[in-house]
C-alpha positions as CSV (number, residue, x, y, z in Angstrom):
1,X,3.2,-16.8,-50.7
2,X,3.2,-13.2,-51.7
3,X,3.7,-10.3,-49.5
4,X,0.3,-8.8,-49.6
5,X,1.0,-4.5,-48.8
6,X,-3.0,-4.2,-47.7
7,X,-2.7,-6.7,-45.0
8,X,0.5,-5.4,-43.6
9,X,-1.0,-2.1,-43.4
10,X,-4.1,-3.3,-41.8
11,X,-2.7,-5.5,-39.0
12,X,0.3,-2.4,-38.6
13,X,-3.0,-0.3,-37.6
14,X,-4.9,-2.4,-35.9
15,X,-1.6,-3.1,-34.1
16,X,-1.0,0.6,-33.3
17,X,-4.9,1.0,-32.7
18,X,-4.9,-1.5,-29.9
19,X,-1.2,0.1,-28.4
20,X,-2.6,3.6,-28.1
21,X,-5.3,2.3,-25.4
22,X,-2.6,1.0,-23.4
23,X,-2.0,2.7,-20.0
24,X,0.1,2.0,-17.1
25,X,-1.3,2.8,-13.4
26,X,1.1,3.5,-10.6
27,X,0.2,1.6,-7.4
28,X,-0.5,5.4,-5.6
29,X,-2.8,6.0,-8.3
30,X,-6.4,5.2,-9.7
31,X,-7.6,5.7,-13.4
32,X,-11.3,6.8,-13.6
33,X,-12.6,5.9,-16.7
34,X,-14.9,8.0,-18.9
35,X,-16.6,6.4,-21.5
36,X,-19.0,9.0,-23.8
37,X,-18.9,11.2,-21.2
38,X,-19.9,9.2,-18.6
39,X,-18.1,7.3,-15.6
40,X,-17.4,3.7,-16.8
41,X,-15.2,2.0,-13.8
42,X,-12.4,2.5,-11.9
43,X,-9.3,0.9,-12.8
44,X,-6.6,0.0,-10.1
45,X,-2.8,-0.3,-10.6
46,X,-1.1,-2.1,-13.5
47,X,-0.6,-2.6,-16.7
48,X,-4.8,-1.3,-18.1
49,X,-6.2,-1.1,-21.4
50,X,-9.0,1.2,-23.0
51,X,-10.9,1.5,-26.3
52,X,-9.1,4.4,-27.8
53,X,-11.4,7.5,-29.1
54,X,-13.7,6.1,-27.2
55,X,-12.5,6.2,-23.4
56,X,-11.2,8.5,-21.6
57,X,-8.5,7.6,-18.4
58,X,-8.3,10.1,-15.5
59,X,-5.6,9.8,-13.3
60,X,-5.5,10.5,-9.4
61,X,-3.1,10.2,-7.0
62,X,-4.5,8.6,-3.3
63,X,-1.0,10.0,-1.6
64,X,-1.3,12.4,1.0
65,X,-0.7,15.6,-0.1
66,X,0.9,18.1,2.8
67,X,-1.2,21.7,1.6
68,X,0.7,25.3,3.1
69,X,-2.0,27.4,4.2
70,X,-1.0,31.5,3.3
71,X,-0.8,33.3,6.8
72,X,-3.9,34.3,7.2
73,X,-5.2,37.7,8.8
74,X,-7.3,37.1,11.9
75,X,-9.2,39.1,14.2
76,X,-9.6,37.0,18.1
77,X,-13.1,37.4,19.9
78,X,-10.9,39.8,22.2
79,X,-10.3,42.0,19.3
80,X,-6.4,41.4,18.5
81,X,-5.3,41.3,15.0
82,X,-3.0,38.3,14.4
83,X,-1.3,36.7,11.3
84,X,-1.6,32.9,11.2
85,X,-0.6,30.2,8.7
86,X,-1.0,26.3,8.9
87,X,-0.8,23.4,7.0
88,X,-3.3,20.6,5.8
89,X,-2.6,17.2,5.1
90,X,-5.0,15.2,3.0
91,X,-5.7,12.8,0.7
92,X,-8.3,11.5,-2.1
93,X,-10.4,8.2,-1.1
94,X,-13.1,8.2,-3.9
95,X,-11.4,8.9,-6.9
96,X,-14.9,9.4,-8.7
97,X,-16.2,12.0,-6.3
98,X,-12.5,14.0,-6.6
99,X,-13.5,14.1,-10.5
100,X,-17.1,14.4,-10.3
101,X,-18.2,17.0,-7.6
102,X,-15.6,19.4,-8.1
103,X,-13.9,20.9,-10.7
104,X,-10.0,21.2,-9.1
105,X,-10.3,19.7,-5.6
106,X,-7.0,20.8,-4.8
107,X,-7.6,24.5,-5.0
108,X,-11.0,24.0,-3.6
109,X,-9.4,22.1,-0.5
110,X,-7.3,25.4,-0.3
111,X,-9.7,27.7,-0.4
112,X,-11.9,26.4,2.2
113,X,-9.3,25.7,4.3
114,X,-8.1,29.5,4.6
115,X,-11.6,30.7,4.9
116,X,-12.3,27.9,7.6
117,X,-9.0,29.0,9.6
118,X,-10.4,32.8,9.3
119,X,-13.6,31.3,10.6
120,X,-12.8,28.8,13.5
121,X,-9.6,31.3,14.7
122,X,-12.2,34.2,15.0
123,X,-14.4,32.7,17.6
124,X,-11.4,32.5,19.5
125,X,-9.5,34.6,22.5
126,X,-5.8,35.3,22.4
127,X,-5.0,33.1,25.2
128,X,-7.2,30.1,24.1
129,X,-5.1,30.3,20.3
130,X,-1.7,30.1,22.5
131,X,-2.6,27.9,25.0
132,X,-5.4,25.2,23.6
133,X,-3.4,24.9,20.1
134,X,-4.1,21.1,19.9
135,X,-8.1,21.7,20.5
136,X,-8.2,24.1,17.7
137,X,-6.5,22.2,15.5
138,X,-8.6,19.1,16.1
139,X,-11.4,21.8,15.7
140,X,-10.1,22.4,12.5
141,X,-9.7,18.9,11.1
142,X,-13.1,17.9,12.2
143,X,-15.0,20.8,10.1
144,X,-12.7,20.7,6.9
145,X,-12.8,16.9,6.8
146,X,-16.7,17.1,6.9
147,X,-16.9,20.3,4.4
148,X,-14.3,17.7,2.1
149,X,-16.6,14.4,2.5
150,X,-18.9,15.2,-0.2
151,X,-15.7,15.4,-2.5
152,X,-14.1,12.5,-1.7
153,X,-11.5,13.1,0.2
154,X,-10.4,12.5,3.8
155,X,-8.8,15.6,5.7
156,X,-6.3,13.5,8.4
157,X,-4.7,16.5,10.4
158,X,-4.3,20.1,10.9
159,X,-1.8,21.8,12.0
160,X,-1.9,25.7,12.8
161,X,2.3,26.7,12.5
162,X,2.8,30.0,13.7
163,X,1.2,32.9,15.2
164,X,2.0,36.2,14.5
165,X,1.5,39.1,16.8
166,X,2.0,42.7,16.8
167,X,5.0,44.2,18.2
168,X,3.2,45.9,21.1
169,X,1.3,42.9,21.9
170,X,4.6,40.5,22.2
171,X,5.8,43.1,24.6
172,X,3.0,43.5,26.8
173,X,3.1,39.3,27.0
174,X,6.6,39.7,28.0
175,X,6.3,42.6,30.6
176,X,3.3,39.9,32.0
177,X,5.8,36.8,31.8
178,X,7.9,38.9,33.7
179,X,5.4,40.1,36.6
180,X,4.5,36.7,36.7
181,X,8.1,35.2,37.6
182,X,8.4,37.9,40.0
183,X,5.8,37.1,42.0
184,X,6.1,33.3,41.8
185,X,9.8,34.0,43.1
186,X,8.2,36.4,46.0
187,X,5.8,33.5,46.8
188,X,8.5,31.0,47.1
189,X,10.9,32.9,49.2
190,X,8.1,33.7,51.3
191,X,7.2,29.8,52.3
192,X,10.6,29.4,52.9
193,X,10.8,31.7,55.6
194,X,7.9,30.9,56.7
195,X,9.4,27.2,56.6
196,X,12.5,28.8,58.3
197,X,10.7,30.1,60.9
198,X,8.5,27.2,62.0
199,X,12.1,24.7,62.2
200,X,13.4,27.9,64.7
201,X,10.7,27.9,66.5
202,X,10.7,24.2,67.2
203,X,14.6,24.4,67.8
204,X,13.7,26.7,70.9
205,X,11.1,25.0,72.5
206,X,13.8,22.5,72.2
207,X,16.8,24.3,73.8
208,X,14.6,25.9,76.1
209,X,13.6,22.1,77.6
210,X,17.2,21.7,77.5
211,X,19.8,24.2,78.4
212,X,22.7,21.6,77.2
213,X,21.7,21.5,73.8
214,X,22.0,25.9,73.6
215,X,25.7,25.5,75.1
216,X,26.2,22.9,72.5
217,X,25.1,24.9,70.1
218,X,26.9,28.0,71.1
219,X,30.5,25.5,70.9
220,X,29.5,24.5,67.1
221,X,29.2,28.2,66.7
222,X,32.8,28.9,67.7
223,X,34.3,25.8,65.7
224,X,32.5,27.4,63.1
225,X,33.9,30.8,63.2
226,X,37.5,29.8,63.9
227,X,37.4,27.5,60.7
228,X,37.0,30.7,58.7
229,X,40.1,33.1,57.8
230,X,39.0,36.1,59.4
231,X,41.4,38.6,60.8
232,X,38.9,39.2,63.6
233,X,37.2,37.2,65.5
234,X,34.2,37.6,67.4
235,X,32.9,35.4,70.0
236,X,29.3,35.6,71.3
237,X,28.3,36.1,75.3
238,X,26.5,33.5,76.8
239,X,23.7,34.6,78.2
240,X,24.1,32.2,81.0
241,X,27.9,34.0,82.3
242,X,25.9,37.6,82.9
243,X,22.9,36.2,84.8
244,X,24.6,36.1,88.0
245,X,25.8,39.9,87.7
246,X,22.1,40.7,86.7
247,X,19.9,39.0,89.5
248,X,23.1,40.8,92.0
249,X,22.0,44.2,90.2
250,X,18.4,43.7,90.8
């Protein structure tokens, strides 16, 4: 049979025609399909074909995506200028919406999450920014993963990283930390001479009820003192050896 040159050429093209609307989908991502213009389908991972000229295959990726928020300049309630930066993490669960509704949804995710830590950190005091870090944050997450619904994707945490504040206001922090150990260290000493005082008290009513236990006490004292290297060595009066001489005076 002769080789026919117009039928190799057709089946090479309709051979190449039906190759070129071959695609390959990554299990992480999702291929929205256009068709004139208008969403056909979603296609899931593997091996996919399309009618070429015809459709059109988006790609998008459902991985989480970890987003660095700029530091940010912030004013508190209190009226203290601060610098603060986070990060986002979050990912795209409606591949058609991430398309559809918004143009780039990775730079409108940014966007609205530095306007939203301006926002939320404002409302804020000092104090409650350094000390309440993991209600803010959850703050945070809860209004960017609403604001981000309508576009498809899920907003799973927030995370405010560091907080920058001016040079005088570190130092009055630490001149507070400071007072503050001070007096915690004032109040401690304090109960334990308070403490101290109560057990010597008790330890005189006791001696008092029993004048053996103050001679005993006044022997440990001397054991004690002549264990020690001193070159002198003093040994306390009992009171008991001058009463005589006293009641004789009086």
């Amino acid at each position: 049979m002769p080789f026919n040159l117009g039928s190799g050429i057709y089946i090479l093209a309709v051979a190449l025609f039906l190759l070129s609307g071959v695609r390959i989908i990554m299990e992480y991502e999702r291929g929205v399909v256009f068709r004139f213009g208008r969403v056909r389908k979603t296609k899931l991972a593997g091996l996919r074909w399309i009618i070429p000229q015809i459709d059109k295959m988006m790609k998008i990726s459902l991985r989480t995506i970890a987003f660095d928020v700029p530091p940010q300049d912030v004013i508190t309630k209190d009226n203290v200028s601060i610098k603060v930066n986070a990060v986002v993490y979050f990912r795209v669960v409606e591949p058609e919406k991430a398309i559809v509704q918004v143009e780039d949804y990775l730079y409108a995710t940014s966007q609205l999450a530095q306007t939203t830590l301006r926002s939320i950190l404002g409302q804020h005091d000092l104090d409650q920014l350094l000390s309440e870090r993991d209600k803010i944050n959850r703050e945070l997450q809860i209004i960017l993963d609403k604001q981000t619904d309508i576009w498809g994707i899920k907003v799973s945490l927030v995370e405010v990283k560091h907080i920058d504040l001016p040079e005088e206001m570190r130092r009055a922090m630490a001149k507070q930390a400071e007072a503050e150990r001070e007096r915690r260290a004032k109040v401690i000493a304090a109960e334990g001479e308070f403490q101290a005082s109560a057990k010597l008290t008790e330890a005189a009513d006791v001696m008092q009820r029993n004048p053996v236990a103050l001679q005993l006490r006044y022997l440990q004292t001397l054991v004690e003192i002549a264990a020690e290297k001193n070159s002198t060595t003093i040994f306390p009066l009992p009171i008991d050896l001058i009463k005589m001489f006293l009641d004789a005076k009086k």
